[in-house]
N, C-alpha and C positions, 0 to 999 in steps of 0.2 A: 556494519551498516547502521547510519541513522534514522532516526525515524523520517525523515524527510527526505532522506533516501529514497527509504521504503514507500512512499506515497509519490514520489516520482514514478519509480520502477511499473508498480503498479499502475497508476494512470497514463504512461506511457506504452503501457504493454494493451491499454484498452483504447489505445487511440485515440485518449483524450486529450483536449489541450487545458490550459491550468483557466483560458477564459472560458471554456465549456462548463468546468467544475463550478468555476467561481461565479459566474451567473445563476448556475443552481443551487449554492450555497448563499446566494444574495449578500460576497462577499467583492472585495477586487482581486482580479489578477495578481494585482502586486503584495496583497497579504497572503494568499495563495505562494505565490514565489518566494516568499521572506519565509514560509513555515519549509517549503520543500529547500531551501538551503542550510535551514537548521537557525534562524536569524528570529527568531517568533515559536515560542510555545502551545500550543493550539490545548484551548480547553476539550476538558473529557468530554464532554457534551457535542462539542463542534467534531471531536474523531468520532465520535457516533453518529453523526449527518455523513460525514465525509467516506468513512468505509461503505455507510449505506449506497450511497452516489456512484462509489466504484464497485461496488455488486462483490465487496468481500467481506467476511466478520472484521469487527473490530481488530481482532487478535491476529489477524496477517499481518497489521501494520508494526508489530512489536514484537515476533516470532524471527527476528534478525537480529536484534538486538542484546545486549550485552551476554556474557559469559553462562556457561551453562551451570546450572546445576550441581551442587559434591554430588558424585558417584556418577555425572553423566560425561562421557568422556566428548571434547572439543569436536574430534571426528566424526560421533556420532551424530552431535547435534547438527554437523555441514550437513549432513546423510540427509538431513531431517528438513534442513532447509531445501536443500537442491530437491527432495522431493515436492516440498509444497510448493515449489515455481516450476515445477513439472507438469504438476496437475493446476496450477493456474491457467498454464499458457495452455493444456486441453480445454479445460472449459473456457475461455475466450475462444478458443478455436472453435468448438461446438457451438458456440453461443453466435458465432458469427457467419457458421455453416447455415444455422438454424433459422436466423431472420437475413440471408441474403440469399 
């Protein structure tokens, strides 16, 4: 998965849309869409607005990406992802039990 994957996944999963984001980032839509299809590099600075915005650390957005670790096996590391989009999609789910 790419990183503009992962920033799809995630803002999709929080019901956002990319002009919701991008208005709160006081950026456009369309640089928004150019970064989630991988077409635009996004500074460090701007993925620290941007996780902020989607209510996860930084480090969700890059916890899919590339190859594991020597000694951490392929498998494990799925384990580890399918876990943290497990417990994302509870807390969206709490989060949206909680203010509706």
């Amino acid at each position: 998965m790419t990183l503009g994957n992962a920033i799809k996944l995630i803002r999709t999963a929080r019901n956002l849309t990319q002009r919701d984001i991008a208005k709160k980032l006081k950026v456009s839509a369309n640089y928004l869409s150019l970064i989630e299809s991988d077409k635009r590099d996004p500074s460090l600075a701007f993925l620290n607005r941007l996780a902020a915005e989607l209510g996860v650390p930084i480090a969700m957005l890059f916890v899919f990406q590339g190859e594991p670790l020597p000694g951490v096996q392929v498998s494990d590391l799925n384990k580890l992802r399918e876990m943290l989009l497990r417990i994302d999609h509870m807390v969206v789910e709490n989060t949206e039990r909680s203010s509706g």
